[in-house]
N, C-alpha and C positions, 0 to 999 in steps of 0.2 A: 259583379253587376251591382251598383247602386241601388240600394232600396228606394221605391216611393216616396215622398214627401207626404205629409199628414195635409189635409185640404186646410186649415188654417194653417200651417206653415205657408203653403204657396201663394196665399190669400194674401199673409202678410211681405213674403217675398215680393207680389205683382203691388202694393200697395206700396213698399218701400219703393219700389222700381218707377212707378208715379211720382212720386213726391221727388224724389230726389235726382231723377234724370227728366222723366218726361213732361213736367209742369212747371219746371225753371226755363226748358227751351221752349213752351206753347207759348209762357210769357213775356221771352223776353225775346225773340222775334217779334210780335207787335210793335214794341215799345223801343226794341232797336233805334227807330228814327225820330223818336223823342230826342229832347237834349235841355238841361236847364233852362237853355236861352229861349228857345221853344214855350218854356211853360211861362217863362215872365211875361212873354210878350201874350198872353190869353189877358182880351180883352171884355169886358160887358160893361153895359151903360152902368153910370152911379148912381148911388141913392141906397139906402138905408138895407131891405133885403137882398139888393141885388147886389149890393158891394160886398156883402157877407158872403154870398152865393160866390161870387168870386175869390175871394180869398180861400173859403174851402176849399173850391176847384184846383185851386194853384196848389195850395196844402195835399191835397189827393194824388193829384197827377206827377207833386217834387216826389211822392213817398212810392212811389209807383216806377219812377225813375231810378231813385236806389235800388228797388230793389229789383228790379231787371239786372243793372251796373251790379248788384250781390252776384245775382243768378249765373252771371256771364263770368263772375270772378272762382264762383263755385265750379263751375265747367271748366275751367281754364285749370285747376287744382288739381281736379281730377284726370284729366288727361294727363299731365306732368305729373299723377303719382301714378297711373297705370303705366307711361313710360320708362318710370324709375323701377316699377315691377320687373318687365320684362327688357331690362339692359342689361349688356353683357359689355365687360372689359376688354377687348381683344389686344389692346399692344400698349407699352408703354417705352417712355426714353428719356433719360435725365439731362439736363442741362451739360455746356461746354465747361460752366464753374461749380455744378454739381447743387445749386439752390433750388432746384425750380425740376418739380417732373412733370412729364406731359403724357398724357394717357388718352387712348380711342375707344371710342366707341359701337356700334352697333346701329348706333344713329348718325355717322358720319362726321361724331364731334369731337372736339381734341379739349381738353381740360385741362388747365396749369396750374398746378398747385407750388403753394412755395415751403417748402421744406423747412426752411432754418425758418420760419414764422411758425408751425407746426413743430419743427422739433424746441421750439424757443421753451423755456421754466416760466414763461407770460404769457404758454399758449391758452388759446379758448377756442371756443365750438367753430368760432367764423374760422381759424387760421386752419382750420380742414378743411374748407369748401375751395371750388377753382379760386384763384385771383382773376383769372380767364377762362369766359368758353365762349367758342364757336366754331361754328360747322365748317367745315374744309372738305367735306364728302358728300355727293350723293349717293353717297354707300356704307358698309360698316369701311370704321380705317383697323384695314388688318396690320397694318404693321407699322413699327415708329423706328426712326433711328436720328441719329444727331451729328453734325460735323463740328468743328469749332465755328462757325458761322450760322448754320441753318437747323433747322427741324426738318427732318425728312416726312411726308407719310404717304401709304400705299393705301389706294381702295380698288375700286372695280375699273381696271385696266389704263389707273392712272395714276403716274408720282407726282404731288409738290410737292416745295421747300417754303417754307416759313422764314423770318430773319429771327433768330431768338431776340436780338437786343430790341427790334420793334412788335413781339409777341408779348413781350413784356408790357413794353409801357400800351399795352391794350390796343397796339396797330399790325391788323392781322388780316395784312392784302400779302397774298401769295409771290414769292420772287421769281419762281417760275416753274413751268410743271411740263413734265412730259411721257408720252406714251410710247410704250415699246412696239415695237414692228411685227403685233400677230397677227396670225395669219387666219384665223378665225373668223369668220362671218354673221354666223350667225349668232351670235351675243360676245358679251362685254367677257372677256376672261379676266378672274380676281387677280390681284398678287397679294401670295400670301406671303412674304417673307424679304426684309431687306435684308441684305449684309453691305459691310463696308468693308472696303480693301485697302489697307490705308499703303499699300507697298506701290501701287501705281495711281492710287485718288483714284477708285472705279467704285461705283456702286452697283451689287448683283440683288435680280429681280429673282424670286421666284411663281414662276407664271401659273394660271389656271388652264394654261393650256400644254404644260405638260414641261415647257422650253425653260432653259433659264439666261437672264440679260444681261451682259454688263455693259453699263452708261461709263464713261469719261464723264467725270464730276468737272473737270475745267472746263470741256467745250460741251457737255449737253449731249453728246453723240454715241450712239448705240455703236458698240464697235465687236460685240462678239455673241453668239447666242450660244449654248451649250445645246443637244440635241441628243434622245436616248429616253428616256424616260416616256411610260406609255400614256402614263394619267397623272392627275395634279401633285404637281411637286411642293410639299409643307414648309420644307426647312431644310436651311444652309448652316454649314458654318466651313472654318476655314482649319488646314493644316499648314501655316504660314513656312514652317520650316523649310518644307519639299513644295512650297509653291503650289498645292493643292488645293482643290474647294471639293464639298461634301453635300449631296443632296440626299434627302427621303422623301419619298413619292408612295400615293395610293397604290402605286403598284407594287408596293412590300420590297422593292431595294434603296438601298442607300449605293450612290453612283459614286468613285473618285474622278475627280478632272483635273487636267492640267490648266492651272491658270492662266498661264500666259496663252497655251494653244487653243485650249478650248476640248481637246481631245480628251476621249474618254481612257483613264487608265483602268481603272475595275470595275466590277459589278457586285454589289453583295447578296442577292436573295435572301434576306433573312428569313423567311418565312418557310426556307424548305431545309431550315434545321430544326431539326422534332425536338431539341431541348427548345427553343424561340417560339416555335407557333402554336398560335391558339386561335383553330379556327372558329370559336366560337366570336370572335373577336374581330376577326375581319387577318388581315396581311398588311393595311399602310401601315407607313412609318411618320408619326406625328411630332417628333423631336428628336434632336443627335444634338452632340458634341464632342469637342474633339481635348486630345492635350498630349500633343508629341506624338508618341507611337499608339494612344488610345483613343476608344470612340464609345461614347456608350448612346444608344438609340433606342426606343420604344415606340408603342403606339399599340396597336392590335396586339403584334408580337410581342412576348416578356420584356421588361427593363433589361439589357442588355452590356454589357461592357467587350469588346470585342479588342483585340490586339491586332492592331491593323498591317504588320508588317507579316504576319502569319496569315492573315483573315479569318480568324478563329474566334470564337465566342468561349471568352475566359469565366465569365460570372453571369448567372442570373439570379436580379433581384425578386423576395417574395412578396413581390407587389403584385396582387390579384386588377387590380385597378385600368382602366388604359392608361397612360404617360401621354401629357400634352406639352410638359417644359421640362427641362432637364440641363444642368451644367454642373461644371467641376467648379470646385473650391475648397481652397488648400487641400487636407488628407478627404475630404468627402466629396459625395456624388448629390447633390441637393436636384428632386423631383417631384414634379406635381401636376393632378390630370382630373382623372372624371373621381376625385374622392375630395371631401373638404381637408386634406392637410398640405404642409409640405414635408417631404420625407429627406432625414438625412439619412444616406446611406455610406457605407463603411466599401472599400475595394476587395475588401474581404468578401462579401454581401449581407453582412450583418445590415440589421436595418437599427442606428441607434437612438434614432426620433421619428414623431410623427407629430411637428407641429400644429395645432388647429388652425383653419380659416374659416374666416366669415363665408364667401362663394363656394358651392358644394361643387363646382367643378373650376379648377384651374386654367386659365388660357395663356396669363404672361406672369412672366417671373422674371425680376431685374436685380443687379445689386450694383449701390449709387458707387463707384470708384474714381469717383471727380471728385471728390470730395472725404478727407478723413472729419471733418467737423459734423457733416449731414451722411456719413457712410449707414446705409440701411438697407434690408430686401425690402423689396418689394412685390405685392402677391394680388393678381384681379382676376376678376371671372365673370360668372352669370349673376351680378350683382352690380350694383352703383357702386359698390365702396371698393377703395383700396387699400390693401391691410397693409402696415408700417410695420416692421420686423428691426428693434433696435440692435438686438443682441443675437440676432437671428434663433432665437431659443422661445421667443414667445411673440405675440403680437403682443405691439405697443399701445397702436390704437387705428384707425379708418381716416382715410382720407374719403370723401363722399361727393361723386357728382349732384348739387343742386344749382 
């Protein structure tokens, strides 16, 4: 419990709380409907006191005018830092030539930064900031992905595509958007999760209503839904070898499917292996990936590495943490969630790093593979910045939505 406030503290709390919120907007509501041309045009008869009297007036009511036009630039500041306060990163996606990454927000906005200006030895403060931003949601954009032609993004129960090469030069009307077939009524179900399938061009939804979608990227048309899963499904990925796809869902399993059928081949509960659960924690599963005969998934349940031809959980990491992103690369298991780092983890379960981040919780984690000149991780969260991982051993430096 919060102690009390000392009555000059609050005195001077309620007095800052005046000054600085509530007497720039008593002011500058009147004076709204002012406008320079307004004050020129004040007239009074001439002659020697009254032509003074008028000049004053004009002099009073220009300075009267600023500073309303202050007041409103003050409010405007602070709303755009309190938004900067509480924004979160939820998705990001690199370009088809790997210069430019695009990142969603919380606020429904997509931000383009450009990378090789950023990673230039002539960078400065501005080559961190978008080159672009704007809203393409009325919702957070939980997920990003990319074709060689478009930007994909998902919000509340709805995909566009962007054209990269007209995002760029700052023309950013939608090429076209479309909603999956739920069945849902009474509200907008999220998607949390793109995947691409690059073996037939399909693109898979993962729904807030439980289902998962796959669109034909040629014609636009929903051609299969996967069904099975009791509650919101987080995250896909794919086992290309065997034609598989991979979900985890709030209901603490991770589902195999057949891609082409759609038909469910396994079911994993994770959560009803006593090495895996922790019920302090919940059962979803908030991230997997896959590489050949492996899967490693977390969330509620421990970081996990499972051998997926046995269906057996080979390794668990000692990550106290939940896991919100999670991928293979080369001999490591690179993850990160509700702690400020990213964790390189060994198949052995050696934990050999625990990089820092700026965002004390993790939501997207990328690494740029279009590119060996601009190859880099990258790490966002409950934060405006985006941390730049050159060497993936340390942060380089913050990309920053302003």
């Amino acid at each position: 419990k919060k102690p009390r406030p000392h009555h000059s503290a609050r005195a001077s709390l309620v007095g800052s709380l005046l000054t600085y919120m509530v007497f720039p907007l008593l002011v500058t509501l009147p004076i709204a409907h002012l406008s320079i041309q307004s004050v020129r045009n004040v007239h009074l008869p001439s002659g020697g006191y009254r032509q003074a009297g008028a000049n004053f007036l004009r002099k009073q009511l220009k300075q009267l005018c600023d500073f309303g036009t202050s007041a409103a630039s003050v409010k405007m500041d602070m709303q755009r830092s309190l938004e900067l306060l509480h924004m979160t990163v939820f998705s990001q996606s690199f370009s088809p030539c790997g210069k430019y990454l695009a990142a969603g927000n919380n606020y429904g906005q997509i931000a383009i930064f450009s990378l090789s200006s950023a990673l230039s030895s002539e960078a400065k403060e501005e080559s961190k900031k978008p080159v672009v931003l704007f809203t393409a949601h009325d919702s957070p954009v939980y997920s990003l992905v990319s074709t060689d032609r478009h930007l994909i993004s998902a919000g509340d129960g709805e995909v566009k595509a962007w054209n990269w090469s007209e995002i760029v030069k700052k023309g950013c009307k939608e090429a076209w958007s479309r909603r999956p077939p739920s069945r849902v009524s009474l509200e907008i179900p999220e998607i949390n999760c793109l995947l691409l399938n690059p073996k037939d061009n399909s693109l898979l939804l993962a729904g807030g209503d439980s289902h998962i979608y796959v669109m034909d990227l040629e014609t636009g048309a929903f051609t299969n839904m996967f069904r099975g899963h009791k509650e919101y499904v987080h995250c896909l990925a794919l086992r290309e070898q065997v034609n598989e796809c991979l979900s985890g869902s709030e209901d603490g399993t991770v589902r195999l499917w057949d891609s082409r059928t759609g038909g469910q081949v396994h079911a994993i509960e994770v959560y009803k292996y006593e090495e895996c659960y922790r019920p302090q924690y919940g059962k979803w599963i908030g991230c997997l990936a896959t590489d050949s005969d492996w899967m490693v998934c977390g969330g509620g349940p421990a970081l996990t590495l499972w051998h997926l031809r046995s269906l057996t959980p080979t390794t668990i990491f000692p990550i106290q943490e939940c896991q919100q992103q999670v991928m293979f690369y080369q001999d490591l298991i690179l993850s990160a969630g509700q702690n400020p780092t990213i964790n390189h983890c060994q198949i052995s379960g050696d934990i050999k790093a625990q990089i820092p981040c700026t965002s004390r919780t993790i939501y997207s984690m990328s690494i740029n593979d279009q590119s060996q000149e601009n190859k880099v991780l990258t790490a966002a969260g409950n934060s405006p910045r985006v941390d730049v991982f050159t060497n993936f051993g340390y942060r380089a430096f913050s990309l920053m939505f302003v």
